[in-house]
Structures are given as structure tokens and as C-alpha cells.
N, C-alpha and C positions, 0 to 999 in steps of 0.2 A: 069511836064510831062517829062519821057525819052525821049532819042532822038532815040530809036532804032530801029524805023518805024514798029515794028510789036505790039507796049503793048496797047493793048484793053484789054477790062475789058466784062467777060460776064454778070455780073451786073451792074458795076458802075466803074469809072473811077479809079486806082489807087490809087490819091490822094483823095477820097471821103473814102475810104476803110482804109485808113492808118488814115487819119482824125478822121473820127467814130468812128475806134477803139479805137484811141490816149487817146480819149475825156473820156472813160469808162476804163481807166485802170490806176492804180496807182506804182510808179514807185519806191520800195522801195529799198534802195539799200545796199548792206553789201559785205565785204569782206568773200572771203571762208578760213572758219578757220577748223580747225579738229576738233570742234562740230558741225558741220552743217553735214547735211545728205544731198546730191546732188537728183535731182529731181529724182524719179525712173519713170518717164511717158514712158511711150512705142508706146502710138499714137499721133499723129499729128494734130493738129486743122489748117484746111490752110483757109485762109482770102480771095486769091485774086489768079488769075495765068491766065497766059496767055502762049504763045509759048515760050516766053523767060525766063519770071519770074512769081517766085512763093512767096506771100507772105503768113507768118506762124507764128502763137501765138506763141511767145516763156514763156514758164512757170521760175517763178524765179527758184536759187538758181539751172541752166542749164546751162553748157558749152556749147558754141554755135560752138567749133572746139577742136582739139589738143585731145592726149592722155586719156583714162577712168582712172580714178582715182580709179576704182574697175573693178569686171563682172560684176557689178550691173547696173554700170552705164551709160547710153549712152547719146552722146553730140547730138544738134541739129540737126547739119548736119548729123548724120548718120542714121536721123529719116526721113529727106528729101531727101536724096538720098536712101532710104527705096523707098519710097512712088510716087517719079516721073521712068519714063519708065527706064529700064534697061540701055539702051544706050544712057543716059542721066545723067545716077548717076558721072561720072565719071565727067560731067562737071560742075558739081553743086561747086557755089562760092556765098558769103555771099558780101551784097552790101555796107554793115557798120557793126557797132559793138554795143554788148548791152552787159551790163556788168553780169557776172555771174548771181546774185543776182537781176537782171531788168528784170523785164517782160512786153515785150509789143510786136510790129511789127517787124518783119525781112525779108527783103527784100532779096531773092535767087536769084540769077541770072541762067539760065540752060545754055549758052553759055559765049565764053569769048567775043565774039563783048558785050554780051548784060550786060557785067559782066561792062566791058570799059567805056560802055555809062551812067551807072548808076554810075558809080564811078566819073565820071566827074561831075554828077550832084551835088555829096555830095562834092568834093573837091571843084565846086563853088561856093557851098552853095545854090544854084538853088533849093532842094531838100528840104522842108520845115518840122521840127520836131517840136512836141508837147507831154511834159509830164505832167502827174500827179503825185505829192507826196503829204504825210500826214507830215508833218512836227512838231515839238516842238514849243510851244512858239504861242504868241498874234503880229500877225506883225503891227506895227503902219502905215502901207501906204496902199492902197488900190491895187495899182501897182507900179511897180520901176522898174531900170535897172541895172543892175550888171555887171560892166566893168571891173571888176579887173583881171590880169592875171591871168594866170595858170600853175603852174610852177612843174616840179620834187622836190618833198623835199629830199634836201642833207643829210637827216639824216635818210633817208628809201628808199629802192631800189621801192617799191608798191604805197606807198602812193603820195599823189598830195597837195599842196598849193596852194596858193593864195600869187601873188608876180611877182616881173617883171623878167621876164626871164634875163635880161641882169646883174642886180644887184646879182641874185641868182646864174646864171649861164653865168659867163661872157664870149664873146668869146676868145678860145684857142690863145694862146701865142703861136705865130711861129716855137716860140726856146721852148716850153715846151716838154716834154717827150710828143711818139705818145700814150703809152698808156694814158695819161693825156688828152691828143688833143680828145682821140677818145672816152675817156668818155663824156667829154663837149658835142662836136658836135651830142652825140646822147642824150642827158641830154635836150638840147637847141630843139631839133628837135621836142623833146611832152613838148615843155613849150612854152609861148606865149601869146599874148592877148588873149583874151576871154570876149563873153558878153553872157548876158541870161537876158530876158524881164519876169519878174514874175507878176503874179494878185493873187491874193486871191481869190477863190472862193467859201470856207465854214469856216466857225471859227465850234469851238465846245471843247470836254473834250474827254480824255481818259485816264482810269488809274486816272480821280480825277486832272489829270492837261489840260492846255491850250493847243490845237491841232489845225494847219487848213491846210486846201487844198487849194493845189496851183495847177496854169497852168501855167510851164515853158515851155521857145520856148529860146534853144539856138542858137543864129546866129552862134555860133562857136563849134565844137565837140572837143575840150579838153579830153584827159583821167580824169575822176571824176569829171566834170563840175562843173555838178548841184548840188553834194554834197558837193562841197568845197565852190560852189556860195551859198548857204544854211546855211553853218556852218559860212562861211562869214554875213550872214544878222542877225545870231542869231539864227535862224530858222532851226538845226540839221533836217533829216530825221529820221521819227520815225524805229527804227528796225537799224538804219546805224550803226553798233558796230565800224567801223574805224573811223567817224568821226562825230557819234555822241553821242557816248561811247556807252558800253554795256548797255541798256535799259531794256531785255529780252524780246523788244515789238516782236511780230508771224510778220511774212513777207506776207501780203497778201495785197489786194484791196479793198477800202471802195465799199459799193453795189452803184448800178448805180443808175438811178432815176426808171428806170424802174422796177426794183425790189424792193424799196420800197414803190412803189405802191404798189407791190403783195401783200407784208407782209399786 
């Protein structure tokens, strides 16, 4: 729960709402490459809101801030500050990050106290996260823990590994050159330990090969966590063309339970 004394829920508490949705959404993930088409959506599916925040389906393959890459295209936030009151859009701030290519919950803030509060909650880790991915491969454990760092790979400015920050990215030499110092020290700043608790929750086939779903819960927010903890176990995400090669697998969500009751 925030601490920002005003988040009620006109349904259900936050965290039941973030949970729920968590539980029914698969989290595929890829980088944006100039074959990929950016989401053209133009409405807003909102989850959750209160006086201060608003939470909001974000659709894959959607920039959640920064610059249009076309006219076509429009990022998150400018769908959210569409949609809340006019003298509100101006305060609209995002409370974490979901990667282009991830679709799940995003958490707005409509104030900065309330921007403040919730950000403390994700820097303490206080703030609890759960995904879903379809992954490659037959995992041999039922559940496990993935503790390996998470590191910048020195041989790509985008991409992420698995590796100990100090080894990969040792701290800057006093006497080295500042531009040397001042790569490091921001190099070191998104690398680090990292862990992520995984279970298994479907085996099956796709494409003729071995597929299953998983429920990841990382204690730690890493740029490319769960795809590097993934490509780490064996277990590539299905569709991750950075790290889990080019596939051609579509980018979407296995149906819920509910739905395939319907069918």
C-alpha cells in the first residue's frame, strides 16, 4: 500500500487490482527494431484510480514516454494525460517502467507528493511485482531462484547480461580519464545484483516445440531482468528477438482461464 494518505480504491484495493491483473497477462518481451510496427491504440483501458493515481493496461510493443517515432504514433503518457482532467495532465508521472515490448500495469501518479510516495515504495522494494511469460524450453524444477546479477553488456550500449557488476564493470580508477570515470560510474549505476523467484505454471507445445508459463516475481527491477534471468535458466522468452533470437513467434497473451471456459 502507498503511503500517500489519499489511495483508495473504488473497487478493490490497489494491490488486489495490480495482482489480478498480473495473474491474466503475459509479458512478452522484445526490443524495437525498424520491423516492428509501434501500437497504433488511441484509447485507454484504466484498471484502478483514485485522487492521486491512475493505474492503466499498457498494450505491448508502446512507449510509455519520450518522443513519437511517427504521427502515427502515440506513447502512454500522452493517452493518460488525454483522459485525466485538464489541470492534471501537466502532473501526470509514471511510478516505474515497463519495457516497450511488456504489456501489463502502469502505475500514474497525478501529483508529485504522490509521484514521491510511490516511488519510495519501488525503490524499497515495498511495492510487490508479478509477471507472466511463455517461455522456450521444458524447465526441470517446479520453482527456483535466480540470483545472478545484472549487468550492462560492454559490447552493446541496449542490451543487458547476467554477471557481476564489479568484474564486468569495475569501479573507476581516480587517475583514469573523467570521460572513462563517467562511463563506469553510469555503466555500474543499472548493473548489480539481482534476483527473481520463478514457478512453472503450464508446460505445453508451440510451433511443434516445448513451451511453458511461468510466474516471475522480481525482488529486484534490473533493466531486462527477467529476460536475461530467462535466457540465464535456458528458458528464452518466446517472441524476445534480443535475447531469445529471432523466433517470428506474434507478441501477445496466452487466454485466461476464463476464456477458455468460453471457447
Amino acid at each position: 500500500r502507498l503511503s500517500s494518505g489519499s489511495l483508495r480504491n473504488r473497487s478493490s484495493p490497489l494491490t488486489k487490482a495490480i495482482v489480478a491483473r498480473d495473474k491474466h497477462r503475459a509479458k512478452t518481451t522484445m526490443d524495437a527494431t525498424s520491423a516492428r510496427t509501434p501500437c497504433r491504440k488511441r484509447s485507454l483501458t484504466t484498471l484502478y484510480e483514485t485522487d492521486d493515481y491512475v493505474a492503466v493496461d499498457k498494450p505491448f510493443d508502446m512507449r510509455i514516454d519520450g518522443p513519437a517515432q511517427s504521427q502515427d504514433e502515440q506513447t502512454l503518457e500522452q493517452l493518460v494525460r488525454a483522459a485525466v482532467p485538464p489541470a492534471l495532465a501537466g502532473e501526470v508521472r509514471h511510478c516505474h517502467q515497463l519495457d516497450y515490448a511488456t504489456s501489463g500495469v502502469l502505475l500514474y501518479a497525478l501529483s508529485r507528493k504522490a509521484a514521491a510516495a510511490a516511488s519510495k515504495c519501488f525503490e524499497k522494494r515495498t511495492a510487490k511485482k508479478q509477471y507472466l511469460a511463455v517461455v522456450w524450453g521444458s524447465p526441470a524444477f517446479s520453482e527456483t531462484r535466480c540470483e545472478l546479477g545484472v549487468c550492462q553488456d560492454p559490447t552493446h550500449d541496449f542490451r543487458m547480461m547476467c554477471g557481476d557488476r564489479d568484474a564486468v564493470w569495475p569501479a573507476p580508477d581516480a587517475t583514469a580519464p573523467k570521460a572513462d570515470r563517467d562511463l563506469r560510474k553510469k555503466k555500474r549505476r543499472h548493473s548489480g545484483p539481482a534476483a527473481t523467484d520463478v514457478r512453472v505454471l503450464e508446460r505445453g507445445t508451440y510451433r511443434g516445440r516445448a513451451v511453458a508459463k511461468l510466474l516471475l516475481k522480481p525482488e529486484t527491477g534490473r533493466r531486462h531482468q527477467l529476460r536475461v534471468h530467462c535466457k540465464a535458466l535456458g528458458l528464452p522468452i518466446v517472441g524476445d528477438a534480443t535475447y531469445g533470437g529471432d523466433d517470428g513467434a506474434p507478441r501477445a497473451r496466452p487466454a485466461r482461464e476464463d476464456e477458455k471456459t468460453r471457447r
